[in-house]
OpenMM code with the backbone's topology and positions (N, CA, C; nanometers):
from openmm import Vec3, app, unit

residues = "UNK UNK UNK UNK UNK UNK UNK UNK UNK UNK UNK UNK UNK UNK UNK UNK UNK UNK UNK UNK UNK UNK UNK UNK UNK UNK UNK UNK UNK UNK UNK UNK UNK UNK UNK UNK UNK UNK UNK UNK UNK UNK UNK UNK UNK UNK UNK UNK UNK UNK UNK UNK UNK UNK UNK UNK UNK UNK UNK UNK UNK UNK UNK UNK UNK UNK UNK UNK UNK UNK UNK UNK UNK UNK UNK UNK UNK UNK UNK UNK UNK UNK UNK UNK UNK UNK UNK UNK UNK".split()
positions = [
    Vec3(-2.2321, 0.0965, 1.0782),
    Vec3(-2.2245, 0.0489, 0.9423),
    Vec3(-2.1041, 0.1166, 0.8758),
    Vec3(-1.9512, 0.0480, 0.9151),
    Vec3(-1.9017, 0.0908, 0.8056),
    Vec3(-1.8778, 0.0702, 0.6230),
    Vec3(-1.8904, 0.1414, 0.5528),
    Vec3(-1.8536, 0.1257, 0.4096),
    Vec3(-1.7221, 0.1331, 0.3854),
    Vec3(-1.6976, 0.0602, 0.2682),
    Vec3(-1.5337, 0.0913, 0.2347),
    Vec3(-1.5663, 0.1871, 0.1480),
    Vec3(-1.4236, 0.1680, 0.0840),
    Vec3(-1.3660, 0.3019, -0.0096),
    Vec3(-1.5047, 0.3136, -0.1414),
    Vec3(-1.5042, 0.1858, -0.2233),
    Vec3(-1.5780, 0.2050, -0.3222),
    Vec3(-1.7230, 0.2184, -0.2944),
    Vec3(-1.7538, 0.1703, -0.1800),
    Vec3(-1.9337, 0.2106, -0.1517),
    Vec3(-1.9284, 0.3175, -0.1360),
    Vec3(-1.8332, 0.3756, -0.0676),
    Vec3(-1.8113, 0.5302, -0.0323),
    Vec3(-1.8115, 0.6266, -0.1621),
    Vec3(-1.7613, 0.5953, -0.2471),
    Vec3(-1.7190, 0.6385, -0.4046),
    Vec3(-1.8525, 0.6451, -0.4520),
    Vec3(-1.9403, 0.5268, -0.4949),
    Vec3(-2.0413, 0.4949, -0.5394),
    Vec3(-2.1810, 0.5883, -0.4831),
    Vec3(-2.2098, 0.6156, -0.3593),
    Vec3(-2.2568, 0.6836, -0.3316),
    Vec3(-2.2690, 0.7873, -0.3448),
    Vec3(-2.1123, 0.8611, -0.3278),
    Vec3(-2.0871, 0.9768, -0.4192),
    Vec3(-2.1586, 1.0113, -0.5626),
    Vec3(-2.0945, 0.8808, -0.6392),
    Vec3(-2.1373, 0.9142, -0.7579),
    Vec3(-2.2461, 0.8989, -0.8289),
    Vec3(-2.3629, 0.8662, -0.7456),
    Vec3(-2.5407, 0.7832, -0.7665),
    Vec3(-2.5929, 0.9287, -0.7296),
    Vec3(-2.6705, 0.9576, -0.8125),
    Vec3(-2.7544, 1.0633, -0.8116),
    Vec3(-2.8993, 1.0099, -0.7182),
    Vec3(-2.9724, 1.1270, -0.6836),
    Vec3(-3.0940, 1.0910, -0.5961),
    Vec3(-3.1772, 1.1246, -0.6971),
    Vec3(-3.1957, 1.2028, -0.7998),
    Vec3(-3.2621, 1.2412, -0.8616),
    Vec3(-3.2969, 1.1523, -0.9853),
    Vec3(-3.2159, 1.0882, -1.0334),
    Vec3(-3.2498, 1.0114, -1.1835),
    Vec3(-3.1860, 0.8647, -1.1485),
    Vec3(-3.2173, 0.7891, -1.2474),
    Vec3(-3.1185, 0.6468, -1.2126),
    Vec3(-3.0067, 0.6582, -1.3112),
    Vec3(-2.9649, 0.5420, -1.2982),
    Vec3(-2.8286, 0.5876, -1.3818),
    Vec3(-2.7526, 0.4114, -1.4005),
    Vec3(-2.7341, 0.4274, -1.5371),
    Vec3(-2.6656, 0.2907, -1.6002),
    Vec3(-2.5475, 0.2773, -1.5190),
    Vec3(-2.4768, 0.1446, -1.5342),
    Vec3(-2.4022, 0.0684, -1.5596),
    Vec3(-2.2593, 0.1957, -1.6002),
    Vec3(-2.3250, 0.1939, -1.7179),
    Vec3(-2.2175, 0.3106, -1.7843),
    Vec3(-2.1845, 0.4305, -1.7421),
    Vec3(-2.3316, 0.4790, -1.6740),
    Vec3(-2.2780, 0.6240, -1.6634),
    Vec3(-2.2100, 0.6236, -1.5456),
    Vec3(-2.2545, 0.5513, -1.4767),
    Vec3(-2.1664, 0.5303, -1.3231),
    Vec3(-2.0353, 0.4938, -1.3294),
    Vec3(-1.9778, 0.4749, -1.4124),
    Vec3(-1.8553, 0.4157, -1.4706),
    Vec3(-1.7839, 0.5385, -1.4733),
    Vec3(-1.8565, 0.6116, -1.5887),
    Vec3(-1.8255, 0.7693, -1.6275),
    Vec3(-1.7510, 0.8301, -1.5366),
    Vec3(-1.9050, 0.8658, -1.4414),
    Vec3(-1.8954, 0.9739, -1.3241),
    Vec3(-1.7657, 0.9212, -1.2067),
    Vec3(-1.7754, 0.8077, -1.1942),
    Vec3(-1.6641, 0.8445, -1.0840),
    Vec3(-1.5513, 0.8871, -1.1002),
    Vec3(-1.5001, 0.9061, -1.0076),
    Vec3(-1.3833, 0.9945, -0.9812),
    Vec3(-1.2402, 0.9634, -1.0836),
    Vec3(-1.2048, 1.0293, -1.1554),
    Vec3(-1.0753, 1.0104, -1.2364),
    Vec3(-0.9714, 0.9076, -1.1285),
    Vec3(-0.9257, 1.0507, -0.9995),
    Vec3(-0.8317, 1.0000, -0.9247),
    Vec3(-0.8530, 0.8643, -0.8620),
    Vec3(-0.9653, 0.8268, -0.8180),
    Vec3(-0.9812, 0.7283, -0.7648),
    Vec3(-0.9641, 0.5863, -0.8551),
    Vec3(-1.0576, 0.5783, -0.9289),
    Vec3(-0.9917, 0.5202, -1.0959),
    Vec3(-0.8322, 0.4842, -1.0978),
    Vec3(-0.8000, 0.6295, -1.1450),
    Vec3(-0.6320, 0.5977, -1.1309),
    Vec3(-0.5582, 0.4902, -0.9935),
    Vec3(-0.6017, 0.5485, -0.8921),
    Vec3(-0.5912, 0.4698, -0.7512),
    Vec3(-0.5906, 0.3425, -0.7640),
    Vec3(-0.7330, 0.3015, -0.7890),
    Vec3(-0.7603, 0.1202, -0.8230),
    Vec3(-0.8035, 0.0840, -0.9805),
    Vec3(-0.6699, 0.0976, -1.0611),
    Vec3(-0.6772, 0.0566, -1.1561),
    Vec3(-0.7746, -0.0906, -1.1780),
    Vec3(-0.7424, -0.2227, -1.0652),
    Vec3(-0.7976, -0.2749, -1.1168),
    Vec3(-0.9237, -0.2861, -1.0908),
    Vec3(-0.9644, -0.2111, -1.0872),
    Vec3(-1.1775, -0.1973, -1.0594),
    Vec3(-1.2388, -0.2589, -1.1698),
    Vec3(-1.2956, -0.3766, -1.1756),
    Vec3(-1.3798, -0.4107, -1.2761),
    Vec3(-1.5087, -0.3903, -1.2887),
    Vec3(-1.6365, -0.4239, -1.3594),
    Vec3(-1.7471, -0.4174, -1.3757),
    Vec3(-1.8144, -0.4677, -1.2682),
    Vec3(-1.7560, -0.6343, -1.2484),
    Vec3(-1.8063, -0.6872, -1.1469),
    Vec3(-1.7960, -0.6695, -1.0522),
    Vec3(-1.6766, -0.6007, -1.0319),
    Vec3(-1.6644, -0.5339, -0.8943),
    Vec3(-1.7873, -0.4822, -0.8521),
    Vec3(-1.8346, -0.3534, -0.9511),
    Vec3(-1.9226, -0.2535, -0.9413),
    Vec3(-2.0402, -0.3244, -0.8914),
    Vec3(-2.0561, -0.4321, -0.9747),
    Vec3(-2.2117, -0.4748, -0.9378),
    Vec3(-2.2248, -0.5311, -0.8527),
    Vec3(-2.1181, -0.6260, -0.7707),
    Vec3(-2.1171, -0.6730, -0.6079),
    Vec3(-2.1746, -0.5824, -0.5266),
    Vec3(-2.0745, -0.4610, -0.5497),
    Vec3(-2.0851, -0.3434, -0.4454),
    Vec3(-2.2114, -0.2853, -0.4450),
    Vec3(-2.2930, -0.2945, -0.5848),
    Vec3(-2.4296, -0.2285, -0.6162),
    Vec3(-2.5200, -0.3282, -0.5597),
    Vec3(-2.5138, -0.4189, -0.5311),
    Vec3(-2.5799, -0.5056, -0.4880),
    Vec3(-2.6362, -0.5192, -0.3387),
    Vec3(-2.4584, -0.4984, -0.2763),
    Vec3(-2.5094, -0.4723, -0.1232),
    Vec3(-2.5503, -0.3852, -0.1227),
    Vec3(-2.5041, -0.2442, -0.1779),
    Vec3(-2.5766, -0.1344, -0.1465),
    Vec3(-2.7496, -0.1422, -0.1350),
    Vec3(-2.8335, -0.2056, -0.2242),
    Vec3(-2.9154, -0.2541, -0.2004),
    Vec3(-2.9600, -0.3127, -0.1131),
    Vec3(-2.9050, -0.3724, -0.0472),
    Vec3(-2.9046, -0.5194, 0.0601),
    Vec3(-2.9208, -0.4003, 0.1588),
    Vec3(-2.8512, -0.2783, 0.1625),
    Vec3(-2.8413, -0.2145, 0.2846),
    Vec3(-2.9212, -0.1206, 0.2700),
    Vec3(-3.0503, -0.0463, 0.1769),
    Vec3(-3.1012, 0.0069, 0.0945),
    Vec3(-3.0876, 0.1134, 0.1491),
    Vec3(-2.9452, 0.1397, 0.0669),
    Vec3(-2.9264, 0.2900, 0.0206),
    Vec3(-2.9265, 0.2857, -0.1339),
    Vec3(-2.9439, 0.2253, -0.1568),
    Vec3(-2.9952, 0.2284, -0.3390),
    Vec3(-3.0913, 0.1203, -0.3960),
    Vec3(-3.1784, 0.1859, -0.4784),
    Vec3(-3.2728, 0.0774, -0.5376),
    Vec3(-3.2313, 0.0817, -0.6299),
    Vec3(-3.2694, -0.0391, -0.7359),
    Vec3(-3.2393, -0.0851, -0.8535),
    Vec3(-3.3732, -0.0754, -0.9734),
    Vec3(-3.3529, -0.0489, -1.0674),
    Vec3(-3.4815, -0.0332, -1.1517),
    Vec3(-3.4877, -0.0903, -1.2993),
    Vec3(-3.5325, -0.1628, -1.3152),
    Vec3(-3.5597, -0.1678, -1.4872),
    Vec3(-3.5854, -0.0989, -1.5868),
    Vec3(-3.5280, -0.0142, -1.6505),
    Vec3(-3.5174, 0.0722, -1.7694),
    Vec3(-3.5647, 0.0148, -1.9124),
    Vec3(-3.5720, 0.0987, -1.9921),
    Vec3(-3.5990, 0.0580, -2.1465),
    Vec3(-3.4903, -0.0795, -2.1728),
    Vec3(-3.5454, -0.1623, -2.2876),
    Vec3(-3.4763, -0.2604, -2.3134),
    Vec3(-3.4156, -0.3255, -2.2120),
    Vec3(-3.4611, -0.3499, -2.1004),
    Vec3(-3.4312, -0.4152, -1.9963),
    Vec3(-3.2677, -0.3343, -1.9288),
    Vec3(-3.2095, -0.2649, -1.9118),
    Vec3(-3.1152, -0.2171, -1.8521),
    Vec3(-3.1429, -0.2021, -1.7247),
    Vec3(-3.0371, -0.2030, -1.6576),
    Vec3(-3.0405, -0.2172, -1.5430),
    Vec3(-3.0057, -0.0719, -1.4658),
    Vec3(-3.0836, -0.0124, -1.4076),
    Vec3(-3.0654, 0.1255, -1.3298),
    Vec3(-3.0950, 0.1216, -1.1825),
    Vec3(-2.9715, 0.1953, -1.1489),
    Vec3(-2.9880, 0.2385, -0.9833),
    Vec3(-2.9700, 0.3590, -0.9632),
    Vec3(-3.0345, 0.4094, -0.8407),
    Vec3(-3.0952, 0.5599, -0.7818),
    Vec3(-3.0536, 0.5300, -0.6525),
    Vec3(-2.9690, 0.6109, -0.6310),
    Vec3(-2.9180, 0.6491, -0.4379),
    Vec3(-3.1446, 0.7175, -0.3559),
    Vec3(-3.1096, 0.6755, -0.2464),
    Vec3(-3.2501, 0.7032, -0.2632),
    Vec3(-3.2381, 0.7374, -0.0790),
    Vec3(-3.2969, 0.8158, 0.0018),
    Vec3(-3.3146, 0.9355, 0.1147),
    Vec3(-3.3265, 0.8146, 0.2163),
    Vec3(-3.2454, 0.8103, 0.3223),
    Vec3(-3.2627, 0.7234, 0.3979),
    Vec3(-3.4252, 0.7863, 0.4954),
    Vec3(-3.4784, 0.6512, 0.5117),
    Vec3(-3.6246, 0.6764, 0.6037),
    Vec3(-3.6408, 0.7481, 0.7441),
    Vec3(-3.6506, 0.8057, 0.7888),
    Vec3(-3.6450, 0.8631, 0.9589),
    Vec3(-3.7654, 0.8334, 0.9942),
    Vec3(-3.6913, 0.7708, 1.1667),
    Vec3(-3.8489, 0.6855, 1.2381),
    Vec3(-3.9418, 0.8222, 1.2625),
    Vec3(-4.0756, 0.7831, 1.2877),
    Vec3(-4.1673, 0.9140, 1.3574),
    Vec3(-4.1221, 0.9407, 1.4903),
    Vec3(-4.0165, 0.8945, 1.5690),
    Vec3(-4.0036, 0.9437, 1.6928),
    Vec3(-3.8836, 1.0588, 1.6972),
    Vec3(-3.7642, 0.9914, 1.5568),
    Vec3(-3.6861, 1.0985, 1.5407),
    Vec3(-3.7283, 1.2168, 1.4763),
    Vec3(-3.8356, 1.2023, 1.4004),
    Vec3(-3.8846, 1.3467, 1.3572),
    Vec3(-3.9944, 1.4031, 1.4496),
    Vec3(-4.0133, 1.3783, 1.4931),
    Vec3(-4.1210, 1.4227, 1.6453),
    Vec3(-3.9982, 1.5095, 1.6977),
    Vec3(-3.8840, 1.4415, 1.7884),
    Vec3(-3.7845, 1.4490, 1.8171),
    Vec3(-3.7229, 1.5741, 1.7771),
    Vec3(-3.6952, 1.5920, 1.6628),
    Vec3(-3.6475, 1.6990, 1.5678),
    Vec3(-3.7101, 1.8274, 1.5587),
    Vec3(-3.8754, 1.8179, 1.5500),
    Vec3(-3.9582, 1.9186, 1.5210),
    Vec3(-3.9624, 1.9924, 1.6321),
    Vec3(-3.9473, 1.9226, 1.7537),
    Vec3(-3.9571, 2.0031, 1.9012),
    Vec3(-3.8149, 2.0059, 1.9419),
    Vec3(-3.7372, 1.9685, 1.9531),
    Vec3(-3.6182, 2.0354, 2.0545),
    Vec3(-3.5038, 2.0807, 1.9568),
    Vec3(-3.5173, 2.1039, 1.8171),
    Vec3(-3.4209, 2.1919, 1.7341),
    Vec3(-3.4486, 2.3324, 1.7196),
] * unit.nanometer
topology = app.Topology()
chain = topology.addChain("A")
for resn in residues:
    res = topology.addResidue(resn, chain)
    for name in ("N", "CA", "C"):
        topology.addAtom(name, app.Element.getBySymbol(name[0]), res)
């Protein structure tokens, strides 16, 4: 599964802990990168937020007044890789 640059970015900048607007994700990313691809639009963002979903490394959530929030969220490990893990690490 490769990601490009901005899923790569996005991930970065999605917290596991809280969800996070539209806006703040805007915020948080990276100045330089920003500078890089000036033309990054909104919609960009939300394509990319979208697959990310599709590929669920992020869920999406409904917030107050209907806003739209996403949370980077722990990818699942099968029971054979943690079986796996617990005995031969």
């Amino acid at each position: 599964m490769a990601l490009n640059k901005l899923e790569q970015e996005l991930l970065k900048t999605l917290s596991f802990y809280e969800p996070m607007s539209m806006e703040l994700i805007y915020l948080d990313l990276d100045k330089d990168f920003l500078l890089a691809n000036s033309e990054l639009t909104l919609d960009d963002l939300d394509s990319v937020l979208k697959s990310l979903v599709r590929l669920k490394l992020v869920k999406r959530y409904k917030g107050d007044n209907d806003q739209i929030l996403w949370q980077r969220i722990f990818p699942k490990k099968s029971l054979l890789r943690r079986f796996t893990r617990y005995f031969f690490s």
